[in-house]
N, C-alpha and C positions, 0 to 999 in steps of 0.2 A: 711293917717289917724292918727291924735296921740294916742300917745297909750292912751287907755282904764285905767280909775281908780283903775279898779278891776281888773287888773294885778298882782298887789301886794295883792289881798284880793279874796280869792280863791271863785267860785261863787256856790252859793248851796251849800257852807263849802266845798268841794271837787277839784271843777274843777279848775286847775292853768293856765293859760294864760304864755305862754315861750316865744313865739314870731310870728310877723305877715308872714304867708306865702304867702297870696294873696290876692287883694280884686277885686271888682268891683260895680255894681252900688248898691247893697242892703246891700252891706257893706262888712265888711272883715273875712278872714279865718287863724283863730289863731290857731300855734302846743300849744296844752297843756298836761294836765298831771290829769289822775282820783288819785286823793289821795287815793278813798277805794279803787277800786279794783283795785289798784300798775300798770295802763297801762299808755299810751299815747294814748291822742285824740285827733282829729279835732274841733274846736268851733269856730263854726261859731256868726261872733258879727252881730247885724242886725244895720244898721246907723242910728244913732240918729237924724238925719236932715228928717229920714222918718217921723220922730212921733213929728209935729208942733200945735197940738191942742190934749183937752181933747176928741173931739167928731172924730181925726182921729187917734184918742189911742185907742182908744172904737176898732175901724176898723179895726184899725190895729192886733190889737192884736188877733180880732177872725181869722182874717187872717191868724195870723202865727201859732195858735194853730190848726187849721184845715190843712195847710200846712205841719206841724211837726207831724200829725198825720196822715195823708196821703201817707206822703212818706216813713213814718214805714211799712207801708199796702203793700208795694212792697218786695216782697220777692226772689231776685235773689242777685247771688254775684257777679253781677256786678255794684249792688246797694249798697253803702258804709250805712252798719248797722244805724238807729237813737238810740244812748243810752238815749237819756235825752231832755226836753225841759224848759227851764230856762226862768221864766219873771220877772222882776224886778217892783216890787209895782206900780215907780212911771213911770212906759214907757220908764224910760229913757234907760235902758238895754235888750237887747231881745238874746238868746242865744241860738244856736241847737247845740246838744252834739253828734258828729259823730264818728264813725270809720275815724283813721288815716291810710288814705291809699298811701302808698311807691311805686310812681309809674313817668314814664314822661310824661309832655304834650303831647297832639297829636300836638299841636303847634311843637313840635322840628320834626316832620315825613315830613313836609311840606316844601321843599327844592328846590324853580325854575331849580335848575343846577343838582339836584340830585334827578329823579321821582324814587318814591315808583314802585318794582313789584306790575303786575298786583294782585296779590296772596296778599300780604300785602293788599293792597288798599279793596280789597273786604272781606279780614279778619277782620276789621277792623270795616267796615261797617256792615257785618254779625253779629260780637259782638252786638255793638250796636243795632242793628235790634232787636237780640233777649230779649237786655234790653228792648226795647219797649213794646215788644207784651206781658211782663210782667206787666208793669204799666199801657200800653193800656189798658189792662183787667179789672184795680181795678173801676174804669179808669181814670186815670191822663194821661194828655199832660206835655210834659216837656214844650215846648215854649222858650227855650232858647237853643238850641243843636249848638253846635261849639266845633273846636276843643281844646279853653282855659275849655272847660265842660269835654273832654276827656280823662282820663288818663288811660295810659298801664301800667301795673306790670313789676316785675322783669320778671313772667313769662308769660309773652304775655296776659295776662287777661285785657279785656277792662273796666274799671269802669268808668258810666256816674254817671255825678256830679251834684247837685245843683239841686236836682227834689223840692227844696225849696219852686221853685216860680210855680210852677207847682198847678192846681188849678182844683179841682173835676167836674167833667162834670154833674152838676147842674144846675138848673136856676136860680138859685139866686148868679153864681159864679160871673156873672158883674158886680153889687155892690162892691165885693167885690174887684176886683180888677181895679178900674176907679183909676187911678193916674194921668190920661190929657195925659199918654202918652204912647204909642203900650210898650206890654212888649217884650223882645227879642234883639238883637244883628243885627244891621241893615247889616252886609253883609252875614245874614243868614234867613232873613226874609221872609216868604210868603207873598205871595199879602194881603190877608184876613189880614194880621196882619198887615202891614204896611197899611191898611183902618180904622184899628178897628174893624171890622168886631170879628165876634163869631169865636172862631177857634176850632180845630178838631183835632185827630190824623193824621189825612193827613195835618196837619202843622208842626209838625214833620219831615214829609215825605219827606216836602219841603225843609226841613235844612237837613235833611240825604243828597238829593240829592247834596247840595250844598256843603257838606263836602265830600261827593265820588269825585265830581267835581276837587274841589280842593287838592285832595291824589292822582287823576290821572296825572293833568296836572300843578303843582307846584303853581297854581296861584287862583286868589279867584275869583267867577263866573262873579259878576261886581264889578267896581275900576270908583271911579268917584272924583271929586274935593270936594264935598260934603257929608256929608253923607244924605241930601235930595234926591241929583244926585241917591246917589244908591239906595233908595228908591223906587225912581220913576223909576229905569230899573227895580226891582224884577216885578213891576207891570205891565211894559210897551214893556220890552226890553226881544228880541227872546235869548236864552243863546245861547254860540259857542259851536256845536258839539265837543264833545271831539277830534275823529280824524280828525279833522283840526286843533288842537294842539300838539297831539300825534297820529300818525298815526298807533302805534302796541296797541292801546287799540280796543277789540274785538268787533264787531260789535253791539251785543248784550245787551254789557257792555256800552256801548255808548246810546241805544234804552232805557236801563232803567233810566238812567239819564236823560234825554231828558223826560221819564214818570215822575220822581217823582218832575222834575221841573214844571210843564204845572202850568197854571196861576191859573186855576179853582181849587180848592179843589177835587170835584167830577171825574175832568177827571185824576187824578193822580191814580196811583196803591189801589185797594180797600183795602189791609191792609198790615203791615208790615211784616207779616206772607208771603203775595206774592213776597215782596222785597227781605226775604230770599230766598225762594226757585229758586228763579232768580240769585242769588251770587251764588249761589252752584257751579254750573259747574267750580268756577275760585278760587272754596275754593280746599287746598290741602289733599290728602284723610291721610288716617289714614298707618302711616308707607313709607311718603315721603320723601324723604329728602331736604336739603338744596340748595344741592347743586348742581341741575336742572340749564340750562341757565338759566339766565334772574332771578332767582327766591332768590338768595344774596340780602338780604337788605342791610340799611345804615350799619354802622357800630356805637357802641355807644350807642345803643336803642333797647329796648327789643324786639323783635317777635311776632306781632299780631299770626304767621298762627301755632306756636308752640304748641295750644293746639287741634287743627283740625289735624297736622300731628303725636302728639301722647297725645290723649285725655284722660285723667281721668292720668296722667304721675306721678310714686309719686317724691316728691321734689327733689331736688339736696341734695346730701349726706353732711355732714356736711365737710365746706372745702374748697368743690369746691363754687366758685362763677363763676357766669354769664359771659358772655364776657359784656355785658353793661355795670355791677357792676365796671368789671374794667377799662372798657373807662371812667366811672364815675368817679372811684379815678383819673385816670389819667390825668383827664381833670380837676381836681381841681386844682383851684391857689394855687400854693404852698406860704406863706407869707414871708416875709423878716423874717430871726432868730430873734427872741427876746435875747436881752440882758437876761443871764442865770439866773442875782437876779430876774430880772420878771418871767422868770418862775418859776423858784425856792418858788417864792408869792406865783401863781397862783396854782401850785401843792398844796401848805400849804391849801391855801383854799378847792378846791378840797375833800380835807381829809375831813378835815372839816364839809363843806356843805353834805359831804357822809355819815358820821357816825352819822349826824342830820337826815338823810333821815331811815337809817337802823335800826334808835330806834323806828320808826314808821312803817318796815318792809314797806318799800316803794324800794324795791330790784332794778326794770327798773331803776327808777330815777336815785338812787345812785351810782347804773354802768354807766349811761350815763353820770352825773355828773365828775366820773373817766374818760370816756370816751373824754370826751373835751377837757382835757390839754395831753395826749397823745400825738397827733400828734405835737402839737408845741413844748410840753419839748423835741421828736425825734427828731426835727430839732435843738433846744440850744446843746443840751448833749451828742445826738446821741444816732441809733435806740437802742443799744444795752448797753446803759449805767446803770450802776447801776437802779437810780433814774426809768426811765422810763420801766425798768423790773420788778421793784417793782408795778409801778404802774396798769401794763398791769396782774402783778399777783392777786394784787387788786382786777382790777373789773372782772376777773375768779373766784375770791373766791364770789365774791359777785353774781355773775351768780348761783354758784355751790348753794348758799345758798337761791336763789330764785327759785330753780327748774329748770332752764333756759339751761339745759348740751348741747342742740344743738350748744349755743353759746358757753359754755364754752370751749366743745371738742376741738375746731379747736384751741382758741387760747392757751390752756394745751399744746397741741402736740407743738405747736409752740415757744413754751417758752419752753418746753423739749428742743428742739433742740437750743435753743439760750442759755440757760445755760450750755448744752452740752460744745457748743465752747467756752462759756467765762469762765467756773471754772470748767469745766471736764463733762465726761458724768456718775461719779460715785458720784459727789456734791451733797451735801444735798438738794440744788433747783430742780437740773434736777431729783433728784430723787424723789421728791414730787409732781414736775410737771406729770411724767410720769402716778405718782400715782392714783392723780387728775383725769387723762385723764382715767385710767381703771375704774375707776368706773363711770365715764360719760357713758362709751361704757356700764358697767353694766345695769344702770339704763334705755341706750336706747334700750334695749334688744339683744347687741351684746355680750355675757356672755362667749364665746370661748374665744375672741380677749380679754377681759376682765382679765381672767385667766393669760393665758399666759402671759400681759402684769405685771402681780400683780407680779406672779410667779420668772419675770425676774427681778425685783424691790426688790423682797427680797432676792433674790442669793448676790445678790451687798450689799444691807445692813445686811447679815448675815456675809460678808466680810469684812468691815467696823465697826459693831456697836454690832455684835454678833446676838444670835437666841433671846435674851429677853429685847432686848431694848427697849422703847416705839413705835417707827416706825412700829419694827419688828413683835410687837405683835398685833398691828394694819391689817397690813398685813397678820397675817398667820390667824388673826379672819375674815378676807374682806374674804380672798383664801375659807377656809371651808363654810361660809355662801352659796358661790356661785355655789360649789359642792353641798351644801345639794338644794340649788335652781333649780340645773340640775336634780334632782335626784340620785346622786352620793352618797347614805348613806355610802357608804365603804372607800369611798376618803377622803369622809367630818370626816367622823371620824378620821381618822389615823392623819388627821392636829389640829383636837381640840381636843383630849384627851390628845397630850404631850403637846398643848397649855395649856389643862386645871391645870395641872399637872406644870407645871412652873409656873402659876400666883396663884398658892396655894401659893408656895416658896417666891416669889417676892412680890405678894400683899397681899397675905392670900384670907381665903374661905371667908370670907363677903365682898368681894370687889365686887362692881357692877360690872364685866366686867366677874372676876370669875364666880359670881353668875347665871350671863347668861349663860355664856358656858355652865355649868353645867346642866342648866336647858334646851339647845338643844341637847347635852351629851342623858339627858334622854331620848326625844322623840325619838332619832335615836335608841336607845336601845330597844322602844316601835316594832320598825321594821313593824311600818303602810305597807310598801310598799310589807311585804311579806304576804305568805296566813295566812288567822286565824284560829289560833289554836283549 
């Protein structure tokens, strides 16, 4: 598709188009960027070859405003947020403003040579399931379910996609949606849909079945020379029992496939709610582990069954990543080095474009922007070069200054230890990194490790630079703040009263920094925390 005009011209003054991440037949799905509220989003572009007359602009357009309103009405998180719906005067533009969700196809899970555990396959499908019986409710049909619609999180969360074309269970929904041609994905189609016919949540049911089908036994239900060919099997053609392709899928598990295929709408499973409670037996309970026979998935890709075997689980600590995460890096093309004046450019810009970004407190952006020449100036200069420690310091300050310390943490710590090795671990970088990094742990409510780490940061610089240097006095005001934050009035004091008492000396009493102490000085004096007199 080429690119959109409105690329370079931000849409509803806000939303910026970055680049095309996918499309298919209703058009394509742009990463962009909310200018107000400083995120990344999804924006979806609807294709302008839909909208060929004024009277199917008319059409269209209640279409997608009833469509983009619709699919807001669904309220689970495996349903990607609608922020925004964008129409442009003359038809020519149409735009749904989504949640940007970080996740892989179900397409990469699907592997002739390498089937899915049974436990994955029906994790998977339970997910989904119970996206359904959520939207069933409002009640929208998806009508397009496959696995280019499916994507998995980092942490095994299924998010169904593109409830876009999904259309309210009304009588007046046929009108609206007559295009000449079935909506849906012909090797996921119900009969009823590949007729025309009226379709139902048990069309759904039928693409569900068809995506278990194919998580089970590596392959798609029918394969024909045509896509008419496979038309006419959804309609006509008995599907192959699963264990006649795999022979260790459960008897059970085989009988419901075989239900949610059956040709008729009516004689398939009476609602999605029964599809789950039929997965259950092969879902894994709560405090299972991995590593059960048979029950290792791929490698590379996140774990549907990871939120069944430890549910409501809080995040990964700041640090650790995934094993996907890093099959992910790993599996990145690494590019040929660029000649070092180019990056040497590209870093220049960088700058640049960042500190245009941070005068607009557009914080995501302008780290991400730092973020892109990273990896290639690593590979001119090398990881640990000047230039690319500056840069990697960069966008931590710019984290630090957007709120952002889960990201910051990990990579502080990590640039602590790499200035460590390259200019000592008592250097003015390592020691500002270290610093950096305590008061992340502060602000994430780890106020011990926090301490300690401030603590050990000014031993070194009272070594160095003396008890009243800028640094020093930074850190001995960080230290008491966070004692008086514990509770610690007796701590806190004894470190800001000779604080207070040196920056008389150094800056005098009306300096703002004196000014404060003093006026915490006070309150501790007030002794709130003991009884009243």
């Amino acid at each position: 598709m080429p690119q959109p005009e409105s690329q370079n011209q931000p849409i509803a003054g806000r939303y910026e188009l970055l680049e095309e991440i996918d499309h298919g037949g209703m058009g394509s799905v742009w990463r962009g960027y909310d200018a107000v509220l400083d995120r990344p989003v999804a924006v979806k572009l609807i294709r302008q070859q839909s909208v060929t007359s004024p009277e199917l602009a008319e059409e269209f357009v209640k279409r997608f405003k009833r469509e983009a309103r619709i699919t807001a009405r669904i309220q689970h998180p495996g349903v990607p947020q609608v922020y925004d719906a964008v129409l442009d005067e003359s038809y020519e533009q149409l735009f749904l403003v989504m949640e940007l969700v970080d996740g892989i196809s179900l397409r990469s899970y699907v592997q002739p040579t390498q089937l899915l555990p049974v436990s994955w396959a029906a994790a998977v499908t339970a997910q989904v399931a119970t996206v359904l019986s959520h939207a069933h409710a409002v009640p929208v049909i998806h009508r397009d379910l496959k696995p280019g619609n499916i994507l998995i999180s980092h942490d095994g969360t299924v998010k169904v996609l593109d409830f876009g074309i999904a259309a309210i269970l009304r009588s007046d929904v046929t009108k609206l949606t007559a295009t000449g041609t079935p909506l849906g994905t012909h090797q996921y189609m119900a009969p009823e849909q590949v007729r025309g016919g009226r379709t139902s949540p048990q069309t759904d049911l039928y693409a569900l079945g068809c995506i278990l089908h194919e998580l089970l036994s590596g392959r798609l239900l029918f394969t024909a020379d045509s896509e008419y060919m496979v038309m006419y099997q959804h309609v006509n053609a008995a599907p192959t029992p699963l264990r006649q392709l795999r022979p260790d899928v459960p008897t059970a598990l085989e009988d419901l496939v075989l239900h949610l295929l059956r040709k008729a709408p009516e004689a398939r499973p009476a609602d999605v709610q029964e599809v789950y409670e039929r997965l259950e037996p092969f879902l894994p309970s709560p405090g299972a582990q991995v590593s059960a026979p048979g029950q290792a998935g791929p490698a590379g890709v996140p774990d549907p069954t990871s939120i069944f075997r430890k549910p409501y689980a809080p995040r990964a600590r700041a640090g650790q990543q995934s094993a996907a995460g890093q099959a992910a890096e790993s599996a990145t093309a690494q590019p040929a080095p660029p000649v070092p004046d180019a990056v040497r450019a590209a870093i220049k810009v960088a700058y640049s474009r960042s500190d245009a970004l941070l005068e607009d407190d557009r914080f995501a952006q302008a780290a991400e922007v730092i973020g892109e020449v990273i990896e290639p100036a690593a590979l001119a200069l090398g990881s640990e070069s000047r230039q690319v420690l500056e840069l990697r310091m960069n966008r931590a300050a710019i984290w630090l200054l957007g709120g952002d310390y889960r990201a910051a943490l990990p990579e502080l710590d990590a640039l602590s230890d790499a200035y460590a090795r390259t200019s000592g671990p008592s250097s003015e970088r390592a020691r500002a990194c270290r610093a950096q990094a305590a008061r992340c742990r502060a602000e994430l409510g780890q106020v011990t490790d926090a301490l300690a780490a401030l603590r050990d940061v000014l031993d070194v610089v009272r070594s160095v630079d003396g008890d009243v240097s800028e640094e020093a006095v930074e850190l001995r005001r960080d230290i008491g703040m966070l004692f008086l934050a514990q509770g610690r009035t007796t701590e806190a004091h004894n470190i800001l009263e000779p604080l207070h008492a040196d920056l008389c000396l150094v800056l005098g009493p009306d300096d703002e920094m004196t000014s404060e102490i003093a006026e915490v000085l006070a309150v501790i004096r007030l002794d709130l925390d003991g009884p009243p007199s």
